[in-house]
C-alpha positions in Angstrom: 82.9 100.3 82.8 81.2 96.8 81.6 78.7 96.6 79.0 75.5 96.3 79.1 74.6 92.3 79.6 72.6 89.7 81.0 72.9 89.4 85.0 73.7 85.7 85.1 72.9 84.0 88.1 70.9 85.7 90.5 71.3 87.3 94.2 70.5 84.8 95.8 72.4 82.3 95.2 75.2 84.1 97.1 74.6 82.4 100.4 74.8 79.1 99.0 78.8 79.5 98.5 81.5 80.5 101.2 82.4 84.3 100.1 86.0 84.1 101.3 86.9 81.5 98.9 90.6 83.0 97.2 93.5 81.2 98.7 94.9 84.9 99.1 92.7 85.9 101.4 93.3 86.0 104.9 90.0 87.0 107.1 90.3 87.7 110.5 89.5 84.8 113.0 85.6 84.5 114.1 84.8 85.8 111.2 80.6 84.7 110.5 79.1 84.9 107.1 75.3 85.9 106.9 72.8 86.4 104.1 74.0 89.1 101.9 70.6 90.1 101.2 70.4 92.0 104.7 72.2 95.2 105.6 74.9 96.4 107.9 72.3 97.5 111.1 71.2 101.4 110.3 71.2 100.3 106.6 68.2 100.0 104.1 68.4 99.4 100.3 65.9 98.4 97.6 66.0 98.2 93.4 63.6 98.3 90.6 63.5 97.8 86.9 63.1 101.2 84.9 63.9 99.8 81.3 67.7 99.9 80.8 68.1 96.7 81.1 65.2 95.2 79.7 63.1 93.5 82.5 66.1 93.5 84.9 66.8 95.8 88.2 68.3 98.5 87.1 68.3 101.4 89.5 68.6 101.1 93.1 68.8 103.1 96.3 71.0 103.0 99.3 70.4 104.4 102.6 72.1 104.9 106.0 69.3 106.0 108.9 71.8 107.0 111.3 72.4 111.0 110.9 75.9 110.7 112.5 77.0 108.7 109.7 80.7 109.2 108.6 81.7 107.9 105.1 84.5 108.1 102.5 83.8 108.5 99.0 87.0 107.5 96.3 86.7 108.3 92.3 88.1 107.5 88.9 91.0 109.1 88.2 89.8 109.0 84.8 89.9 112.7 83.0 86.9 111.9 81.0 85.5 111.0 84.3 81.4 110.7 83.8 79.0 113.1 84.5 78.2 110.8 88.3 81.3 111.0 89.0 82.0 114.8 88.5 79.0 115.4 90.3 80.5 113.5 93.5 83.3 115.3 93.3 82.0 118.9 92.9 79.0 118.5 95.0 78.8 115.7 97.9 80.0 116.4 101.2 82.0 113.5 101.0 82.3 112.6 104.9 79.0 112.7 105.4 77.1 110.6 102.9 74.0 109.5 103.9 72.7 107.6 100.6 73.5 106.8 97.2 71.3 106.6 93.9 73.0 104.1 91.1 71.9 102.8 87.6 73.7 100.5 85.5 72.5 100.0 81.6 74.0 103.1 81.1 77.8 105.2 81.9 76.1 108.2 81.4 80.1 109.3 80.6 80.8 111.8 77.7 76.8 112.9 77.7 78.1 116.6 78.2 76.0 119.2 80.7 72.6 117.0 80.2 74.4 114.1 81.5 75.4 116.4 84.5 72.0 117.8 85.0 70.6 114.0 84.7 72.6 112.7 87.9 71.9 115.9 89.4 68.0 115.3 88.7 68.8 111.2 90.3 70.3 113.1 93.3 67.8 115.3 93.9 64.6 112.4 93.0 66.7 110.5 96.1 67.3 113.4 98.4 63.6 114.3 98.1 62.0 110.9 98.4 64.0 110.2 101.7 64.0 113.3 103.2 67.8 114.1 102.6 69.5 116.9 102.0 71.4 116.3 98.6 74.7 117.2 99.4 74.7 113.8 101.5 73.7 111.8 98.8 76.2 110.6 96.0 75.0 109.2 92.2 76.6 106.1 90.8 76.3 105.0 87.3 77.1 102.0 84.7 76.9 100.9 81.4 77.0 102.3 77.8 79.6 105.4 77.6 78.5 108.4 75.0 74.8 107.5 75.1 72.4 110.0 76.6 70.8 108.4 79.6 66.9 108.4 79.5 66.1 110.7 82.5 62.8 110.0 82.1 62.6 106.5 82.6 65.9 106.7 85.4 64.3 109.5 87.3 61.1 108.5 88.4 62.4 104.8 89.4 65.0 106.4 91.8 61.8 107.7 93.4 60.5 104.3 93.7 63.8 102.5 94.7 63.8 104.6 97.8 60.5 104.2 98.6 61.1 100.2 98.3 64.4 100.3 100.5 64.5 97.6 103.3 66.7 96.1 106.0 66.4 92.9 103.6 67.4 94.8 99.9 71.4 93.9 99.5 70.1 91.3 97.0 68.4 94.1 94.6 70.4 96.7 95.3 73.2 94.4 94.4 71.4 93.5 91.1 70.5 96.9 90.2 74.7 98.0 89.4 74.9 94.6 87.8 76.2 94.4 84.0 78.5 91.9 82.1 78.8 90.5 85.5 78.4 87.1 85.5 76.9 86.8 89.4 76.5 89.4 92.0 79.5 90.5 94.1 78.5 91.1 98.2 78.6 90.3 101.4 77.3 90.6 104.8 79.7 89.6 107.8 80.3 89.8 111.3 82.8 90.0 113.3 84.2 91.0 117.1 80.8 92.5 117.6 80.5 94.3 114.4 78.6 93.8 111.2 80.2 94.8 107.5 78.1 94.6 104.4 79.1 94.6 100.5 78.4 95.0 96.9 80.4 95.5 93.7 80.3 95.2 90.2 83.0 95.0 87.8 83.9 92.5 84.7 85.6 94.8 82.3 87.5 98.0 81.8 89.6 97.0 84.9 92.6 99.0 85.6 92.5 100.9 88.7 93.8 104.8 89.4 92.7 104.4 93.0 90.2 101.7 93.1 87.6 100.1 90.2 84.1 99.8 89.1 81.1 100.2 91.6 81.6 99.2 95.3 80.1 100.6 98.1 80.9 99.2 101.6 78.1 99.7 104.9 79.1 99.3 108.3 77.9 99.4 112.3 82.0 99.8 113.2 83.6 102.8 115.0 85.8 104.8 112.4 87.6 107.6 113.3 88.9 108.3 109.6 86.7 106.4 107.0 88.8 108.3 104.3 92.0 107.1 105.4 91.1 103.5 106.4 88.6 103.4 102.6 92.5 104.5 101.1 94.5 102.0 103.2 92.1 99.1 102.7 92.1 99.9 98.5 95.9 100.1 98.0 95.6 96.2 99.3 92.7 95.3 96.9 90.9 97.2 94.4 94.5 99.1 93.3 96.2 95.7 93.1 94.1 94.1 90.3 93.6 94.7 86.3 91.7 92.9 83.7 92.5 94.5 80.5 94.3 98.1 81.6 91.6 100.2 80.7 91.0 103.0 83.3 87.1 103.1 83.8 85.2 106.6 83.1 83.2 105.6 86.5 84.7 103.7 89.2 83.2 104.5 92.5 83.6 103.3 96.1 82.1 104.2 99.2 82.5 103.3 102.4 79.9 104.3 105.1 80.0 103.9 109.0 77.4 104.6 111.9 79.8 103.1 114.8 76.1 102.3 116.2 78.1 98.9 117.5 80.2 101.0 119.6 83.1 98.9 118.3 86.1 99.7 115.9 86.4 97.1 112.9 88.5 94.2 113.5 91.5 94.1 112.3 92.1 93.0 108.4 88.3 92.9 108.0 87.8 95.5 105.7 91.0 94.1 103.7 89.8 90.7 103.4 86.4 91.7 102.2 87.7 94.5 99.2 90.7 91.8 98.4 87.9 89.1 97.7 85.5 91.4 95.7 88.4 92.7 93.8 89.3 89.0 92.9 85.7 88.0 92.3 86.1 91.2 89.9 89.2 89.6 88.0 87.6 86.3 87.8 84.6 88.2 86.6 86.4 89.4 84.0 84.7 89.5 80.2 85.0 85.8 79.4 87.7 85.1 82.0 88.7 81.4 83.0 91.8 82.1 85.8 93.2 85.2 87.6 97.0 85.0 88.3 99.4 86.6 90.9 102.4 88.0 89.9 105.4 88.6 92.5 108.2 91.4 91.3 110.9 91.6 93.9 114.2 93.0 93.7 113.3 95.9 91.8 115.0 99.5 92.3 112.1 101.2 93.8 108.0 100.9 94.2 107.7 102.7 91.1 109.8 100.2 88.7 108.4 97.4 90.8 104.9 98.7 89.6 105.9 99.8 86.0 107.2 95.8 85.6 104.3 94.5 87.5 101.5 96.0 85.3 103.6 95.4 82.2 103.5 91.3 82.9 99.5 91.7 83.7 98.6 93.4 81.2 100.6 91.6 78.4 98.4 90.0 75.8 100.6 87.5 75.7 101.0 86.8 79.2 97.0 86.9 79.7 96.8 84.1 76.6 99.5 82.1 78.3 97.5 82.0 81.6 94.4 81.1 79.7 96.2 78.2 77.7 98.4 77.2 80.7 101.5 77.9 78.7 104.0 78.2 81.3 106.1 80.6 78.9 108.6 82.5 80.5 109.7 84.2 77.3 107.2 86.4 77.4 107.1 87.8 81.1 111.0 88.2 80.3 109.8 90.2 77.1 107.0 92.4 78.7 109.8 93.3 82.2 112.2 94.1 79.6 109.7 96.5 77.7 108.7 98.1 81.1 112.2 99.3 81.6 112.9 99.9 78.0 115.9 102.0 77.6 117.8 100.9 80.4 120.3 97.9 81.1 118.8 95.2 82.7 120.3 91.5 83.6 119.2 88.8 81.1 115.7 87.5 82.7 115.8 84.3 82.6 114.2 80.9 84.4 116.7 81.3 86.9 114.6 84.7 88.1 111.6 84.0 86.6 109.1 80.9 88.2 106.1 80.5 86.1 105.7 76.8 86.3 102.0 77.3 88.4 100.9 78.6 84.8 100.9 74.9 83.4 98.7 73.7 86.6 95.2 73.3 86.8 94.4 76.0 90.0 92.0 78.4 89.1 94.8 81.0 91.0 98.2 80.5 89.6 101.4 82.4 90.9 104.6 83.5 89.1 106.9 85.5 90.1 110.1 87.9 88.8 113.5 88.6 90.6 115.0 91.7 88.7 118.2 91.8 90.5 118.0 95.5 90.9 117.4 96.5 94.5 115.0 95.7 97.2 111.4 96.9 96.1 108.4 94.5 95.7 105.1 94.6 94.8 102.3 92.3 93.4 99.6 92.4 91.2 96.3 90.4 90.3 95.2 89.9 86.7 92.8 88.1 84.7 93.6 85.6 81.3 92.4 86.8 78.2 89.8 84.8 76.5 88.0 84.3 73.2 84.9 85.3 74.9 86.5 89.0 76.0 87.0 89.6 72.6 83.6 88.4 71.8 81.6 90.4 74.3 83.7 93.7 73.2 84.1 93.0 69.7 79.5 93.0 69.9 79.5 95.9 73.1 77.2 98.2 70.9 75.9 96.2 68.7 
């Protein structure tokens, strides 16, 4: 999970730029773009500052006013998952979610039974101020990993996000899970009758074991399974993208639906929005300049196509030759050839490997791997790695 850090640009500057922007994403036609500040209908959010991050939001509150509310909660596969996290898992009732309570500033991750205790006391300040009972409402947290978080200061300002929440509060709710992020991450759209709103954070510690980082997801569209269309929609986004391979202690998505529009959601809607926050999130990466798409075909089987896949994205030197526009084969050959170390494999060489976008000036460069194996593909998004990311990690404590 990212460091503590300055927010960057603010909120609202989100509706100044179009938010389906990557030229891999495909939204459905019709599709209208509104201020990200207000909520899917039946949705009400609000943030304050508490202290973790200085003088900036910090802790914010999200509520669904529809009781039939169906929702879908996914979670780090992480086994030092944090103390939020564990918390979802042992005690939300996870298709029925009615709010969520987040901080960022701190992970509160490997902060032992006092950590638990302390989402269980943001929980309960939520469930209490808005009337809930507290199995239906799920903690979220970011920040610092292994320092206590101060309960004191967190507590009380949960109390006070929900008493602030609005129609109108995507913008501070968005800045309140904000860290090393650079801008804020969300969206509110419409389309075929039904409204989708959208925040995320996420700049470092990218690898996905389901999904990544913080993203929760509101909606007025009939769902019939939330957890099965939250999994369908992820595979397509948030598990297709890395920025340095770590495994977060505290991703978190949720997905919640009133079906108040009477309508299903359009098709690919839902796709389009997690694929461009998951981008947004790779171009967010600490100190990154490009995010690149890498095409493995011809592998044996999903899994070897996967194993070579994460292998190019997460090669050092793979991530520097993106940043330097170093169109260097060599070393996608080398890191393919170490994914299936151990076995035979045909010399890679330019004749199966295209990396000639690397040397171009697009922010989104392509490449792409023929292994000469079998018939599995699969694709992955990945950030360059920067002087900056080595900065901003090389200082994250001190």
């Amino acid at each position: 999970m990212s460091a503590q850090g300055a927010p960057g640009r603010a909120a609202e500057d989100a509706p100044h730029r179009s938010f389906f922007r990557s030229r891999w994403v495909e939204p459905p036609s019709g599709v209208e773009e509104l201020d990200p500040a207000q909520l899917a209908p039946g949705f009400r959010a609000g943030g304050v500052a508490c202290g973790l991050k200085g003088g900036e939001t910090d802790v914010g509150v999200l509520v669904c006013d529809d009781e039939a509310v169906r929702s879908a909660l996914a979670l780090t596969a992480n086994a030092s998952a944090a103390a939020p996290v564990r918390l979802c898992r042992e005690e939300c009732d996870h298709g029925s979610i009615r709010a969520v309570a987040v901080n960022s500033g701190n992970a509160n991750a490997a902060t032992g039974e006092q950590g638990y205790r302390d989402a269980a006391g943001m929980r309960d300040a939520a469930a209490e101020a808005l009337g809930l009972e507290p199995a239906s409402v799920a903690v979220a947290e970011t920040g610092t990993i292994g320092v206590p978080l101060e309960a004191e200061l967190v507590i009380p300002a949960v109390s006070e996000a929900a008493g602030a929440v609005s129609e109108r509060g995507g913008a501070e709710f968005t800045r309140s899970i904000m860290t090393t992020d650079q801008g804020p991450k969300c969206c509110t759209v419409r389309a075929g009758g039904v409204t989708l709103s959208a925040q995320a954070k996420g700049a470092g510690m990218i690898e996905p074991g389901f999904a990544t980082m913080l993203c929760f997801v509101q909606t007025d569209a009939l769902i019939d399974d939330a957890d099965s269309d939250l999994r369908a929609a992820l595979a397509g986004s948030m598990e297709r993208i890395t920025v340095d391979g770590q495994m977060s202690t505290n991703d978190t998505v949720l997905l919640q639906a009133t079906g108040a529009s009477g309508e299903p959601l359009p098709g690919g809607l839902l796709e389009a929005v997690l694929l461009q926050l998951a981008l947004e999130i790779a171009a967010d990466g600490e100190g990154a300049t490009r995010v690149g798409r890498i095409e493995v075909c011809e592998a044996r089987d999903r899994d070897e196509a996967e194993r070579v896949a994460r292998a190019i994205g997460n090669s050092p030197l793979v991530k520097t030759a993106l940043f330097g526009r170093d169109p260097n084969w060599g070393r996608i050959s080398q890191a393919a050839g170490q994914a299936l170390a151990g076995e035979e494999l045909e010399e890679l060489g330019p004749d199966r490997i295209d990396a000639t976008e690397l040397a171009d000036d697009t922010a989104e460069p392509e490449l792409s791997v023929r292994l000469g194996r079998g018939e599995a593909s699969t694709h992955l998004y990945f950030s360059d790695l920067t002087y900056d990311y080595v900065r901003i990690n090389a200082e994250y404590t001190t």
